[in-house]
C-alpha positions in Angstrom: 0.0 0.0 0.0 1.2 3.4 -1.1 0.9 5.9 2.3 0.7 9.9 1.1 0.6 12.7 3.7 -1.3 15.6 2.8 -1.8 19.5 4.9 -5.2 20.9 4.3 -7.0 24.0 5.8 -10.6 22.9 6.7 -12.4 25.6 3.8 -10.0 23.9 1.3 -11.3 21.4 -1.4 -8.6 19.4 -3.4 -8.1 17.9 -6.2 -6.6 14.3 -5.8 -5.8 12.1 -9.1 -3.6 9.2 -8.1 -1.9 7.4 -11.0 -2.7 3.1 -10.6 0.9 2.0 -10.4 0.1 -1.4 -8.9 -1.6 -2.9 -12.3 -0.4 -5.8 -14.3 0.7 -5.0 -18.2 -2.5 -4.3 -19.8 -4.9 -4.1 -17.0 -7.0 -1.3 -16.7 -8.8 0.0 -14.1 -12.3 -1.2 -13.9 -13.8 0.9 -10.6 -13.1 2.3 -7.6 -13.9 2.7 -3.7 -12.2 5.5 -1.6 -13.6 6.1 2.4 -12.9 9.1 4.3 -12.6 8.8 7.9 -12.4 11.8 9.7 -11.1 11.9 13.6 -12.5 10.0 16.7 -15.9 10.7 17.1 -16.8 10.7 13.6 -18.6 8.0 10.6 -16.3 7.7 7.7 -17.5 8.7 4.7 -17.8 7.6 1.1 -16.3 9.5 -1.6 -17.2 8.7 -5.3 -13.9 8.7 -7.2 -14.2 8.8 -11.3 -12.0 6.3 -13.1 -9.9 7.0 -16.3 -7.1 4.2 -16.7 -4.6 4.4 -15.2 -6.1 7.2 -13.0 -8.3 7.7 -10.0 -10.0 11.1 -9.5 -12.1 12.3 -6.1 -12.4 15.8 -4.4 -11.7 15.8 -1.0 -12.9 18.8 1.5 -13.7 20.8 2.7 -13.4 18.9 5.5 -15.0 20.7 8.6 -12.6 19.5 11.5 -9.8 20.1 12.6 -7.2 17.5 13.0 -6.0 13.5 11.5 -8.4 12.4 8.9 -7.2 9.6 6.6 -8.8 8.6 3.0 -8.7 4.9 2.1 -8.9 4.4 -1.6 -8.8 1.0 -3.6 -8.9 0.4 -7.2 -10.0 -3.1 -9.2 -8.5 -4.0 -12.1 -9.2 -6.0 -15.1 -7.3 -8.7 -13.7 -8.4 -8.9 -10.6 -5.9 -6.9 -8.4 -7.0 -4.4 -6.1 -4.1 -1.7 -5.6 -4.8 0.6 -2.5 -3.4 3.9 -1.3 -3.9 5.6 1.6 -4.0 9.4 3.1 -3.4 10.8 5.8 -4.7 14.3 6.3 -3.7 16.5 8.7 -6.3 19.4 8.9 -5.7 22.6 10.3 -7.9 25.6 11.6 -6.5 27.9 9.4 
């Protein structure tokens, strides 16, 4: 699993497109599944990521509180693999 560390204000929205590294020759990615947990005390969150081989696309934010969030996101490919990347978010008040 690939780990990424991201700094975000809580008004910011972001972009995230994560290239599918973790695919066979020729696989393609079929779909994908990313969840957002935010910190203690909160539900996690499903995100609808858009596909476009070999990329995975979501928005993420803004995310209303302040502190460690974390964004789980697995692809599926053609071939059956199921590559998965995490985030970690640290979210700050300002």
């Amino acid at each position: 699993m690939i780990v990424y560390e991201l700094i975000m204000s809580k008004t910011e929205i972001k972009p995230i497109t994560i290239q599918v590294v973790d695919l066979q020759t020729a696989e393609t990615v079929l779909s994908a599944s990313a969840t957002h947990t935010p910190p203690a005390g909160g539900s996690a969150v499903t995100l609808t990521p858009s596909v476009s081989t070999p990329n995975v696309n979501f928005l993420l934010g803004p995310l209303a509180v302040a502190g460690k969030h974390t964004v789980k996101v697995q692809a599926v490919g053609s071939a059956g693999s199921k590559p998965e990347v995490l985030y970690d978010i640290t979210v700050r008040d300002v």
